[in-house]
N, CA, C and O atoms as CSV, one atom per row, in Angstrom:
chain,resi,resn,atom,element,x,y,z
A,1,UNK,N,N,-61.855,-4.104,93.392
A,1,UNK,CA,C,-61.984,-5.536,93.108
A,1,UNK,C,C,-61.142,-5.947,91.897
A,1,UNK,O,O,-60.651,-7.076,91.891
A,2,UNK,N,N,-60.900,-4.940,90.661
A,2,UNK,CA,C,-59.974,-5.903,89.564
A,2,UNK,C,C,-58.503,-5.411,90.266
A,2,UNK,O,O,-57.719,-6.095,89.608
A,3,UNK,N,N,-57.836,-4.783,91.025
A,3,UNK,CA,C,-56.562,-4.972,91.460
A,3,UNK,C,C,-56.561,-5.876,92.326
A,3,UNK,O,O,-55.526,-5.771,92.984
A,4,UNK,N,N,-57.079,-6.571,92.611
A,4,UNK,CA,C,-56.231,-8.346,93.062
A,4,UNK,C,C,-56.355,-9.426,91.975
A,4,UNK,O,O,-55.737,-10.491,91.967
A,5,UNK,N,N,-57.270,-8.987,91.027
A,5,UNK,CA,C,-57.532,-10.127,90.134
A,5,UNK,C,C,-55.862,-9.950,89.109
A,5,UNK,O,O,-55.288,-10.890,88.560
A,6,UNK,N,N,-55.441,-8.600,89.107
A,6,UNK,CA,C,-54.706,-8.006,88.171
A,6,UNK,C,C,-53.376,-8.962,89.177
A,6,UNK,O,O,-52.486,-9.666,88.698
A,7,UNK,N,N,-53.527,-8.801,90.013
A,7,UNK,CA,C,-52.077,-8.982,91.310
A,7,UNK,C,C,-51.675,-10.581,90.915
A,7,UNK,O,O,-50.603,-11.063,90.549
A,8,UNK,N,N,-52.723,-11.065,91.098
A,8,UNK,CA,C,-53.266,-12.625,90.974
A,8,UNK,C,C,-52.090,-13.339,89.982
A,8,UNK,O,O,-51.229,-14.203,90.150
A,9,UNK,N,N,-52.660,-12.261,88.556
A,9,UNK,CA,C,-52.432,-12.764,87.258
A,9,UNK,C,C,-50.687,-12.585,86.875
A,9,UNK,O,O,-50.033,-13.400,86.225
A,10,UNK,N,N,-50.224,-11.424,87.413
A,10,UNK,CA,C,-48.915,-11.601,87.836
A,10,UNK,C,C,-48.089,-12.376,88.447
A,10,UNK,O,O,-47.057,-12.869,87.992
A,11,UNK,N,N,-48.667,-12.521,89.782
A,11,UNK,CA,C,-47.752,-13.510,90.767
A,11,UNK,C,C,-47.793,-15.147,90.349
A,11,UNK,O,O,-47.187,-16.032,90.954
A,12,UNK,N,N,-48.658,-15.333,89.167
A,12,UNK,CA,C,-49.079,-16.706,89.149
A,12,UNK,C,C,-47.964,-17.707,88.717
A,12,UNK,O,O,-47.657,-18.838,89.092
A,13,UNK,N,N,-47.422,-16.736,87.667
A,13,UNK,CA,C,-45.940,-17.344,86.988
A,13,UNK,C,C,-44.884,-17.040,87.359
A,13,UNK,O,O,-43.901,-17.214,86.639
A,14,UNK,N,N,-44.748,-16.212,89.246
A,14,UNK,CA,C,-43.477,-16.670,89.211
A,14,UNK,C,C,-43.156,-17.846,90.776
A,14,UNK,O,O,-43.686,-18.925,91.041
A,15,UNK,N,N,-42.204,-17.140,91.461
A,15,UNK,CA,C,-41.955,-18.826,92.179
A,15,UNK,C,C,-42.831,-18.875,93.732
A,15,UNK,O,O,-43.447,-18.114,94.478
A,16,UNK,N,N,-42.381,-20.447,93.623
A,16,UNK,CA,C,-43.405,-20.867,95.170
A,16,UNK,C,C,-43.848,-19.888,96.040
A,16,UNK,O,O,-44.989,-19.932,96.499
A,17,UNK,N,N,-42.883,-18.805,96.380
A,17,UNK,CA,C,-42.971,-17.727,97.750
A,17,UNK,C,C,-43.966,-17.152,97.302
A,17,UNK,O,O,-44.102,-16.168,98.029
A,18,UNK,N,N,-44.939,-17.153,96.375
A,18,UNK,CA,C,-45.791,-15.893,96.064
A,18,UNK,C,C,-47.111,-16.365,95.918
A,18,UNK,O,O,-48.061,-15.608,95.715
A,19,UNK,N,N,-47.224,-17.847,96.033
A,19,UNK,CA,C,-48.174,-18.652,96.111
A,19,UNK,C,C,-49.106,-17.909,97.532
A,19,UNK,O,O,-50.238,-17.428,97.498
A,20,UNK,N,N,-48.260,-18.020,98.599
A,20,UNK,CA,C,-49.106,-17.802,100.058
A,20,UNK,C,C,-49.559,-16.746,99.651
A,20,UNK,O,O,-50.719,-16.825,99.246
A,21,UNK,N,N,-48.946,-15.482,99.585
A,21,UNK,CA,C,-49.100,-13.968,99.239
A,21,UNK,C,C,-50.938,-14.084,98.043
A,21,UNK,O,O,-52.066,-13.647,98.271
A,22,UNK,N,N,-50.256,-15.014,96.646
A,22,UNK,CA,C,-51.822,-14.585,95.916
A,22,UNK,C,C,-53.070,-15.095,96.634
A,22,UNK,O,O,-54.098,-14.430,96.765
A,23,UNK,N,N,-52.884,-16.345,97.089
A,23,UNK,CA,C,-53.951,-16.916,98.271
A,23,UNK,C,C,-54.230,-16.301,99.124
A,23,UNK,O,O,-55.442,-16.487,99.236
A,24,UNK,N,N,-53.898,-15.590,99.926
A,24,UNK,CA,C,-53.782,-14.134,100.591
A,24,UNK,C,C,-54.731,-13.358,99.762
A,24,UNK,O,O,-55.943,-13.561,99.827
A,25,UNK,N,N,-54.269,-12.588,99.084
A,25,UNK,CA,C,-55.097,-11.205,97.981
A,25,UNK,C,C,-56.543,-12.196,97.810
A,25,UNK,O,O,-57.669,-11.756,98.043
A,26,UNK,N,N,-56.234,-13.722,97.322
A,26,UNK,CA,C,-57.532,-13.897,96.889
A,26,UNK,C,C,-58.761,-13.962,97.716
A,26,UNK,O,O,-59.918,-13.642,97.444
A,27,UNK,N,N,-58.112,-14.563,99.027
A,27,UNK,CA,C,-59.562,-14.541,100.050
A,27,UNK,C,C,-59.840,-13.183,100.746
A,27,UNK,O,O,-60.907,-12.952,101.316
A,28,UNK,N,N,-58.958,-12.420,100.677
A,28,UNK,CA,C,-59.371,-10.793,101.243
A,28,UNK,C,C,-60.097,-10.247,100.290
A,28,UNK,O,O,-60.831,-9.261,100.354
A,29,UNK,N,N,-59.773,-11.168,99.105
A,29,UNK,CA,C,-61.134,-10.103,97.721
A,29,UNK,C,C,-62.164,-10.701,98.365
A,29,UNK,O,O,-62.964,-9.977,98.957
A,30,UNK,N,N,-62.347,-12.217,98.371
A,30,UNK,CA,C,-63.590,-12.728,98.465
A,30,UNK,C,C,-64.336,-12.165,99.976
A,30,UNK,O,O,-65.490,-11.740,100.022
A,31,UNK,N,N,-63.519,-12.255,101.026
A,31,UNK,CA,C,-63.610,-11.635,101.900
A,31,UNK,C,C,-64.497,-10.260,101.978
A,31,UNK,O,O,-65.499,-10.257,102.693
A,32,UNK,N,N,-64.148,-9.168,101.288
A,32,UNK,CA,C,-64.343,-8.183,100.894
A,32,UNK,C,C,-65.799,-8.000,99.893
A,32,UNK,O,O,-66.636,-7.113,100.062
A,33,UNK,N,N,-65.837,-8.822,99.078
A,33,UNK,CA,C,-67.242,-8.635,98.355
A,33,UNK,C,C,-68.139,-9.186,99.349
A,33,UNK,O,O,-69.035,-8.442,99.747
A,34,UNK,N,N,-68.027,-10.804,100.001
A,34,UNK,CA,C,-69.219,-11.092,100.822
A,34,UNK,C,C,-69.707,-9.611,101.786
A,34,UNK,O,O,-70.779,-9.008,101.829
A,35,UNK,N,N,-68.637,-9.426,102.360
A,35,UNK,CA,C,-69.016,-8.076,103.501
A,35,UNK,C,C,-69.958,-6.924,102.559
A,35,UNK,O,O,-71.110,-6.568,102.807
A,36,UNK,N,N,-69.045,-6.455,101.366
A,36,UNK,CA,C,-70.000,-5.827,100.844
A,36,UNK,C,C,-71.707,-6.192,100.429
A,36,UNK,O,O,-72.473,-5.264,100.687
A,37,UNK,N,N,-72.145,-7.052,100.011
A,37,UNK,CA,C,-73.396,-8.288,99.363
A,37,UNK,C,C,-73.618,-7.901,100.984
A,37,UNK,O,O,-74.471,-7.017,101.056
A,38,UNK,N,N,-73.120,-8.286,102.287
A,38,UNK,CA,C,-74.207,-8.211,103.501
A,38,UNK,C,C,-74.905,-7.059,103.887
A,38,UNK,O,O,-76.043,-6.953,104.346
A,39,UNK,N,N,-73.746,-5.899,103.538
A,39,UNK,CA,C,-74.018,-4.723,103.903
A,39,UNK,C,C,-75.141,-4.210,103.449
A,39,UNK,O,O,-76.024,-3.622,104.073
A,40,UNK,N,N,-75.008,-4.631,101.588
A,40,UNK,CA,C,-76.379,-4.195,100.776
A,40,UNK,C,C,-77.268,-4.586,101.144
A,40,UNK,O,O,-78.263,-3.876,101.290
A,41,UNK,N,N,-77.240,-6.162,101.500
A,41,UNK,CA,C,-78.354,-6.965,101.730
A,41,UNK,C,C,-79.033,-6.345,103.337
A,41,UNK,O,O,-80.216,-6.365,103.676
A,42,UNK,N,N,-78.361,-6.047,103.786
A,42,UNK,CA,C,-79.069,-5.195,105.418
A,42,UNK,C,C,-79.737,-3.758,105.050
A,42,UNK,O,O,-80.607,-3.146,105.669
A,43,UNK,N,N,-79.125,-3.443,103.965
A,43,UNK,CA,C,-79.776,-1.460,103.935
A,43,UNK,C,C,-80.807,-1.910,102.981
A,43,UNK,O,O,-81.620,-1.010,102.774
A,44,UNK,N,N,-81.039,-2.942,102.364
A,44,UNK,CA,C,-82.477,-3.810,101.244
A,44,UNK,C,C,-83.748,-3.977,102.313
A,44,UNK,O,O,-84.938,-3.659,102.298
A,45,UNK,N,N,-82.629,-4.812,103.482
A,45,UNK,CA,C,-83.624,-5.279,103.885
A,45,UNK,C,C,-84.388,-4.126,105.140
A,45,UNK,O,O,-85.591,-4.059,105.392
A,46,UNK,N,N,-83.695,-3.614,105.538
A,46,UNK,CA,C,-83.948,-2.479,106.634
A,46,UNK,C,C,-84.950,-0.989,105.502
A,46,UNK,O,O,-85.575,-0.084,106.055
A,47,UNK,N,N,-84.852,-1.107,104.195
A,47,UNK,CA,C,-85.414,-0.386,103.147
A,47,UNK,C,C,-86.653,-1.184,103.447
A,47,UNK,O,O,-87.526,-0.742,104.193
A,48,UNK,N,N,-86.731,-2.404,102.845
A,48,UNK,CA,C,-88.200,-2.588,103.126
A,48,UNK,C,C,-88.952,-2.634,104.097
A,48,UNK,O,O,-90.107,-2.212,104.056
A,49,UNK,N,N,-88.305,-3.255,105.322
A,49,UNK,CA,C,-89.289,-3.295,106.429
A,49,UNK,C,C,-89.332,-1.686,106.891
A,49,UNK,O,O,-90.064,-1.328,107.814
């Protein structure tokens, strides 16, 4: 998770073409944690019942 934030912070200052690319990295992070948060949230919930 901090190597896209790191990717992010690079590509930010330089030109237009890299715009799509960090928008890219950023929703595959976000992408990526929700999936993780469901996964937990199913082995929580499959723990308790």
């Amino acid at each position: 998770m901090q190597v896209p934030g790191q990717l992010r912070l690079i590509t930010r200052g330089t030109a237009d073409d890299h715009r799509g690319l960090d928008l890219h990295i950023g929703t595959q992070c976000l992408v990526t944690a929700a999936s993780s948060v469901a996964i937990i949230a199913a082995i929580v919930l499959i723990a308790f019942l």
